[in-house]
Structures are given as structure tokens and as C-alpha cells.
N, C-alpha and C positions, 0 to 999 in steps of 0.2 A: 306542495305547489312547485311548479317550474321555475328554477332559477331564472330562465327568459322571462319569465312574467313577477318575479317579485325576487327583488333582494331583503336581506336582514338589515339593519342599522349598523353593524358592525361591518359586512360584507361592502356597505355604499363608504363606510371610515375608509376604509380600506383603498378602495378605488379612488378615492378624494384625496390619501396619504400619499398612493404611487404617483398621481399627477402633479402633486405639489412637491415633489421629491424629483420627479426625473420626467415631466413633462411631457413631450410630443415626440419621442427620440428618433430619428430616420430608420432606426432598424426596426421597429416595430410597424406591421401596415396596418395603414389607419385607414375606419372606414369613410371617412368624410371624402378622402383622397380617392377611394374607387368611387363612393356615391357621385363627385366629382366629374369624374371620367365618362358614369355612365349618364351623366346629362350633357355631358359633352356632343357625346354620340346620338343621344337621342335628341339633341337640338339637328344637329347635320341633317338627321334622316327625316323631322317633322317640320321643322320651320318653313313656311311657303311666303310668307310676306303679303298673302291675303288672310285680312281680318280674319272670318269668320272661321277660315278652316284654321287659323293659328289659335284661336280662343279653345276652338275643341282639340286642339291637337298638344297646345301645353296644358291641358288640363287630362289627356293621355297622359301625358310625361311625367306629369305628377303623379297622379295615380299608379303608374307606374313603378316610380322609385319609389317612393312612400312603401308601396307594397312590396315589391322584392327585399328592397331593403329589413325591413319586419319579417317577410320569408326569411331569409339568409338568416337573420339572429337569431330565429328562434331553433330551424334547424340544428345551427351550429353547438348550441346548447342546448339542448334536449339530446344531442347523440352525446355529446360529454357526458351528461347526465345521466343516461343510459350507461356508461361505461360504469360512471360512478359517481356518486353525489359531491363529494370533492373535487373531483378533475369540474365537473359541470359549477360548482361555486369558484371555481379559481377561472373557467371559463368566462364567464359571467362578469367579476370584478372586471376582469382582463379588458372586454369588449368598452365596460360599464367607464374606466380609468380614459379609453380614448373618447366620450362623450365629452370630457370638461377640459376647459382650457385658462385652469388657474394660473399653471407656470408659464405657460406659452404666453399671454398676456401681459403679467408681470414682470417676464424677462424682454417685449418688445416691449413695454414700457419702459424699462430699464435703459434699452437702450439709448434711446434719445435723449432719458436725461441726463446719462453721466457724458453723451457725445456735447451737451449743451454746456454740461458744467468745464470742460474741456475746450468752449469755444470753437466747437467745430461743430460748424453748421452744417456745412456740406455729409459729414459724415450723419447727421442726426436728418437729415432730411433723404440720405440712402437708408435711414431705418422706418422712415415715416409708413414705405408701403404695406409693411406688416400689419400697420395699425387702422388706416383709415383710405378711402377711396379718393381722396382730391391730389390733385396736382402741387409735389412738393417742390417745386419751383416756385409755385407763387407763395410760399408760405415764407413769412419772416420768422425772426427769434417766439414773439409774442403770439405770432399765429401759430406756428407747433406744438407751444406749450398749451395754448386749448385745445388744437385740433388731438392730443396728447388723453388732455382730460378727459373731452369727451368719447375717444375711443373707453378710454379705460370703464370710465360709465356706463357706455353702452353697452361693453362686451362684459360688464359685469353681470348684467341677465342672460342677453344672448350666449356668452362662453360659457359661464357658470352655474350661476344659480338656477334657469331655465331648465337646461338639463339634468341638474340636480332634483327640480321638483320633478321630470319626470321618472327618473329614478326609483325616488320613492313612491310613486302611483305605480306605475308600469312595469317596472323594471328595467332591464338592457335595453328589450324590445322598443318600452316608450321612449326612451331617450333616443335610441338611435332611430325613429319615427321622426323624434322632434330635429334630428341632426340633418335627418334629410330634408325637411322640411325648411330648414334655413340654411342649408347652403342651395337649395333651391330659387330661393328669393333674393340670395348672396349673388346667384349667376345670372338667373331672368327673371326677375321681380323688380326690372325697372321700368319707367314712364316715357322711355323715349322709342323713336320709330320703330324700332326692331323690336322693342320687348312690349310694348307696350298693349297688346292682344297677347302675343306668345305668353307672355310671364303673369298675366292678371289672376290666375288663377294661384301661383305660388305666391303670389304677394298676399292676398287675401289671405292663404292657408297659414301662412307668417304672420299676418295680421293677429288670427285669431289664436295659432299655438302663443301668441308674446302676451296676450291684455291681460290675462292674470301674473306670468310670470313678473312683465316690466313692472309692473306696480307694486307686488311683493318685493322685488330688488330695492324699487323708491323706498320702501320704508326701513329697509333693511338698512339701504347705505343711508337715511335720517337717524336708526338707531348708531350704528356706529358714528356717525357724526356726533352725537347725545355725547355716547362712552370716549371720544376723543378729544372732541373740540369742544362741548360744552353748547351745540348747534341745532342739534335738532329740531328743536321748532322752526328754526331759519329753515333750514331745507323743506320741511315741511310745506312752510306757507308758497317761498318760492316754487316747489313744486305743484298744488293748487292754483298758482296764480298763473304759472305760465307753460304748464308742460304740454295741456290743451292749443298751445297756438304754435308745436312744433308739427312740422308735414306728415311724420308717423304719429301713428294710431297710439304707440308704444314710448317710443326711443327719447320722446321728452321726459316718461318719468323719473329715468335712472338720471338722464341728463341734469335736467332740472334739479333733483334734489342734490347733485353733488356739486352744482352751481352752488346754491345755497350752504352748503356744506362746508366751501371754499370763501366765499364770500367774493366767486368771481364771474365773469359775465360769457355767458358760452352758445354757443349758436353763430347768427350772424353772415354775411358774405363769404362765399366759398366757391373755388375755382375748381369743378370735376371737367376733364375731356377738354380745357381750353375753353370750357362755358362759366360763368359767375354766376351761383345762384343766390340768391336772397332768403335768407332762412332767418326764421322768428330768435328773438334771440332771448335768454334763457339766465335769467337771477338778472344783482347787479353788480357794478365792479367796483368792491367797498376800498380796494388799491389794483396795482399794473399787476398782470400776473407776472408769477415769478417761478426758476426753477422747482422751490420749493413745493409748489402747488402740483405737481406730477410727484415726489415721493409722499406728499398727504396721498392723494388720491388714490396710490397704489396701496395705502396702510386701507384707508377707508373701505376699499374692496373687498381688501383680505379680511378686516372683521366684519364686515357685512355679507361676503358669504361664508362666516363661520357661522355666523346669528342664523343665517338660515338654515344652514345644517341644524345645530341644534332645533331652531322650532320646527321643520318638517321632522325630524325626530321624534319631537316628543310627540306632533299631532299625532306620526304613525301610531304609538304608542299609546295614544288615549283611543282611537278611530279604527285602527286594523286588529 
């Protein structure tokens, strides 16, 4: 079989080792960054600002990326592969390592908190944009360290583990299907004037690649909650009880159980574009959050997507 279409276990180690070792490096081109580019261009050329023809015309665009993007990977490895089964699995890893964003995540989490433990706000809140879309200006000491957490929660599916289970289904190809498909939703899968016909169709396709993955993350980060903190049912129930009343389809479950996890309260008011929205909010606050609660959360990550490594492992292993 096609290395584009199916990695080994060993082959997905592999790609999971160079990301957690050396990250997102600038000399390597990534494809999120062209995927990127070429929604750039095809918003300029499609966007009309009338309804109907924007509903059909981002849903072009999706179609579009989605599709090239899957052309181009497999291409690119199916000719390696041709050359030679090796060069085409070192290909493969290669594309596979820029799907996930363990380190990259880790290390802007990182940053914020040692700019916090340092007292320097202003520096922790020039590292805020790596992580989350609201205005860090309005954010205080207590607002960063959730707006913090719940990056780190969130992009534990969406950076990690997501791409991860498509890895193992799909191979290169699924993942970087799935890559385009949410940085699609990243750029116009929002609800206001401009996106709001234009992007309906990438938020939907976001919607539907995240409900299995965010839910398997919820449990993943309840299990390593279990193996750390002795918490897991906490996460659990808080995620039951309130992940259903966060505005995404998805992004309460990771949310939610690392609420619980923490034993701290996360959602709530938040200022994107100079606008305050009102968002459900999420566990309870059993104390004040504290710096501490960003390096739990970034330990809680990392063993909850190792726990998923191993179990989509092993399922492959019993299933393929």
C-alpha cells in the first residue's frame, strides 16, 4: 500500500518523535503555510459579499483546497515511492511530522508562563497571539492564565491528537485533508458579516472532521487527569455536564474536561475585534487560577496525547 495512504505504527512514532523534538522549524516548508496562502487568494478572487453566491463560492474553495491539497500529497509521495520505498516512507513521515503541533503548542504555552512567573505581563500578553484569538489587551494576569488553559485544551485535539487519528486511518493524505480543513475554519469559519455565508461551509466541514476526534481528546485528557491528579471522574462529569453549552459543536469537550481536571473555571467573557462575547462557562473554580495551572495543563496534554498514541496503536493493531 501507499505510503500516502497508510503509515506503520512505527513510521506515525517517528513523525510524533521529530515534532516533539524540533517542532515547526522555519526552514522546513510547512504545508498549513501554503494551504494558508492558497485561501488567501481564493478568498480575494471568490468573496462577493452577496449571500448566495458567497455560500456557493466558499464551498468552491473548500472543495477546492481540500482537494489539491490530497492531490499534492499524494503525488508527492507516490513519486518518492516510485523512486523507492524508503525515500517514499521518509517522505511520508516528513509531510506526516508537519501535521502535528505538540512542540509548537507546548513551547507557546511555555511562553506565557515563564513571561508570568517573571512578572512580565506585557511580555506574556505579546505571546498571547500564538495561542488564542481575543484581544490581549483586555486580558488581566487571571484572564491569560485561562485564556492559556484553554488554548492548550483546545489545540490538544485540533493540533494533536486530531491529526494524529487521521494518521492512522488515512495516512499523510488524511491528515493533511484534515489540516486543510481547519485551517480553513481558522480563516473563514466565522459568524460575522464577511464570513458568515462565505465560510459556512468550512465551519461545518470543521464541525464534522472534530466530533469524534474532540471527544476522544476529552477522554484522553480525563485519562491522564486519572494517571496525575487522581481526577478523572471530575473531568469526566464536568465534561457531561457542561461541554454541550459551549458555542462549538466540539471545543467544550477538551475544554471542559481540563476544567475539571484543574479544578478550574474556564469559558466565560471574552473580548475578540473590540467586541465582548458571552461564552458558557466551563467546570467550577474549586480556588483563583494560578500560574501553576498552565504547567499542569501542559503535562496533562502531553500524557493525553501519548494515551492516544498508544490506543489508536493498538486499535490499528487489533482492526487493520
Amino acid at each position: 500500500m501507499s505510503h500516502a495512504l497508510h503509515l506503520s505504527t512505527p513510521l506515525i512514532a517517528c513523525a510524533v518523535l521529530l515534532d516533539a523534538a524540533l517542532g515547526d522549524p522555519e526552514w522546513l516548508p510547512h504545508p498549513a503555510r501554503m494551504i494558508g496562502a492558497a485561501i488567501s487568494r481564493g478568498e480575494k478572487m471568490l468573496h462577493t459579499g452577496i449571500a448566495i453566491r458567497d455560500l456557493r463560492n466558499g464551498a468552491i474553495l473548500v472543495t477546492s483546497v481540500v482537494g489539491l491539497s490530497v492531490i499534492a500529497t499524494w503525488a508527492i509521495i507516490d513519486a518518492c515511492d516510485r523512486i523507492s520505498l524508503v525515500f517514499g516512507a521518509f517522505a511520508a513521515v516528513v509531510i506526516a511530522w508537519t501535521t502535528l503541533a505538540t512542540r509548537g503548542l507546548d513551547d507557546a504555552a511555555r511562553e506565557v508562563q515563564e513571561s508570568l512567573l517573571r512578572a512580565d505581563e506585557a511580555g506574556a500578553r505579546r505571546a498571547m497571539p500564538a495561542l488564542v484569538g481575543r484581544d490581549p489587551a483586555s486580558l488581566d494576569r487571571q484572564a491569560m492564565i485561562r485564556a492559556t488553559v484553554e488554548s492548550v485544551a483546545e489545540n490538544s485535539s485540533d493540533g494533536v491528537i486530531a491529526p494524529l487519528m487521521f494518521l492512522f486511518i488515512a495516512g499523510p493524505v488524511g491528515a493533511i485533508a484534515y489540516k486543510a480543513i481547519n485551517t480553513l475554519d481558522s480563516m473563514i469559519g466565522y459568524r460575522d458579516e464577511r464570513y458568515i455565508w462565505f465560510g459556512r461551509v468550512a465551519a461545518r466541514f470543521d464541525d464534522a472532521a472534530n466530533w469524534i476526534p474532540a471527544r476522544f481528546t476529552a477522554l484522553c485528557i480525563a485519562a491522564a487527569s486519572e494517571l496525575w491528579l487522581r481526577r478523572g471522574r471530575t473531568a469526566i462529569a464536568v465534561c457531561r455536564r457542561d461541554a454541550r453549552g459551549h458555542e462549538s459543536p466540539n471545543a467544550g469537550y477538551p475544554e471542559a474536561a481540563m476544567a475539571g481536571a484543574l479544578g478550574v473555571q474556564l469559558g466565560g467573557s471574552a473580548v475578540y475585534a473590540g467586541e465582548t462575547i458571552e461564552r458558557a462557562t466551563l467546570g467550577v473554580a474549586e480556588c483563583p487560577s494560578t500560574i501553576d495551572d498552565i504547567a499542569t495543563a501542559r503535562m496533562l496534554f502531553k500524557i493525553a496525547a501519548l494515551i492516544a498514541f498508544v490506543t489508536l496503536a493498538v486499535l490499528c493493531a487489533i482492526f487493520v
